[in-house]
C-alpha positions as CSV (number, residue, x, y, z in Angstrom):
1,X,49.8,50.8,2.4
2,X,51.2,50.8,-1.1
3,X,53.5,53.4,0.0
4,X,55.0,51.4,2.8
5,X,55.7,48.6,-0.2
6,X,57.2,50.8,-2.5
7,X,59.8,51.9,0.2
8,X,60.9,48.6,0.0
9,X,62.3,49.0,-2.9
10,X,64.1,51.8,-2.3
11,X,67.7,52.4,-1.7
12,X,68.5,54.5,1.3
13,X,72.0,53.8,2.7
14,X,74.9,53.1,1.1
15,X,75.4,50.0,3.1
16,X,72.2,48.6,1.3
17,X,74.1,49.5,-2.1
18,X,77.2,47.7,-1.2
19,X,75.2,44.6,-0.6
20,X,72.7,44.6,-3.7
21,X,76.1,45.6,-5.5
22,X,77.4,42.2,-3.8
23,X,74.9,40.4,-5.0
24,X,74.3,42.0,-8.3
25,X,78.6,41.1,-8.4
26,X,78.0,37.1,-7.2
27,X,75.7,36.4,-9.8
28,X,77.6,38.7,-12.9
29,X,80.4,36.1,-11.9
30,X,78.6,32.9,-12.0
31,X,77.4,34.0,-15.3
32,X,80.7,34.8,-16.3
33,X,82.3,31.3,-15.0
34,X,79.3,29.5,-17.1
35,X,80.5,32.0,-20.0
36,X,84.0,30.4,-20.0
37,X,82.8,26.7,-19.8
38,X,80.3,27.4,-22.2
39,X,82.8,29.4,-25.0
40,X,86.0,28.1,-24.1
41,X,89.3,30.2,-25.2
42,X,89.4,33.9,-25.6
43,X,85.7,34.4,-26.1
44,X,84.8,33.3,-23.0
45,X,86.7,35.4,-21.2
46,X,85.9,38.5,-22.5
47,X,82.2,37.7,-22.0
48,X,83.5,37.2,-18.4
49,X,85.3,40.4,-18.6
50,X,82.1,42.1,-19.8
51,X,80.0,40.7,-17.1
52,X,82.9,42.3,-14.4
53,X,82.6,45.9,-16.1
54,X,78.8,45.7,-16.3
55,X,78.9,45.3,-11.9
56,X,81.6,48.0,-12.1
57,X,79.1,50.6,-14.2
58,X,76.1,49.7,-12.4
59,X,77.6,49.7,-8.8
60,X,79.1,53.1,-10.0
61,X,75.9,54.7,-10.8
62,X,74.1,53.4,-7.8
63,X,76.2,54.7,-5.6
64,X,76.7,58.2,-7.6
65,X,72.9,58.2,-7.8
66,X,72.9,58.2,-3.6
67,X,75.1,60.9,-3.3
68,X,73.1,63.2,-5.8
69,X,69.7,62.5,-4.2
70,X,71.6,63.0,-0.4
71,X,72.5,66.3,-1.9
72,X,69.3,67.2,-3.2
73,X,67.9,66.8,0.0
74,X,70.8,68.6,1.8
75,X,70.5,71.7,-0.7
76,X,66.5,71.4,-0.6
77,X,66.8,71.8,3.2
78,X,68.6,75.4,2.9
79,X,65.9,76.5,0.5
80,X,63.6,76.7,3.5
């Protein structure tokens, strides 16, 4: 049973990435438009900024982390 949990949580398509990637995105810009009203000028905007190239890294490495384990599998396969 706990297995059948755990897969869950698990990312297994790329289509799932895009949309935790979407909403990972939504909410690093909500944060970022709160930054801006909350430290007005050039400070806020950076902090905006950062948020933006935080989604960019993590979406990166989600999606590079899909295509390694895809070809783990595909090169685990030709082993046998």
């Amino acid at each position: 049973m706990l297995k059948r949990v755990k897969r869950l949580f698990v990312i297994k398509t790329r289509f799932e990435a895009y949309l935790i990637i979407f909403a990972l995105a939504l909410g690093a810009m909500t944060r970022g438009a709160h930054y801006t009203l909350e430290y007005p000028g050039v400070g806020g905007y950076l902090l905006f900024a950062a948020t933006a190239g935080a989604v960019f890294l993590g979406g990166a490495k989600i999606l590079d982390a899909l295509r390694y384990e895809r070809e783990a599998k595909a090169s685990q396969a030709m082993d046998f």
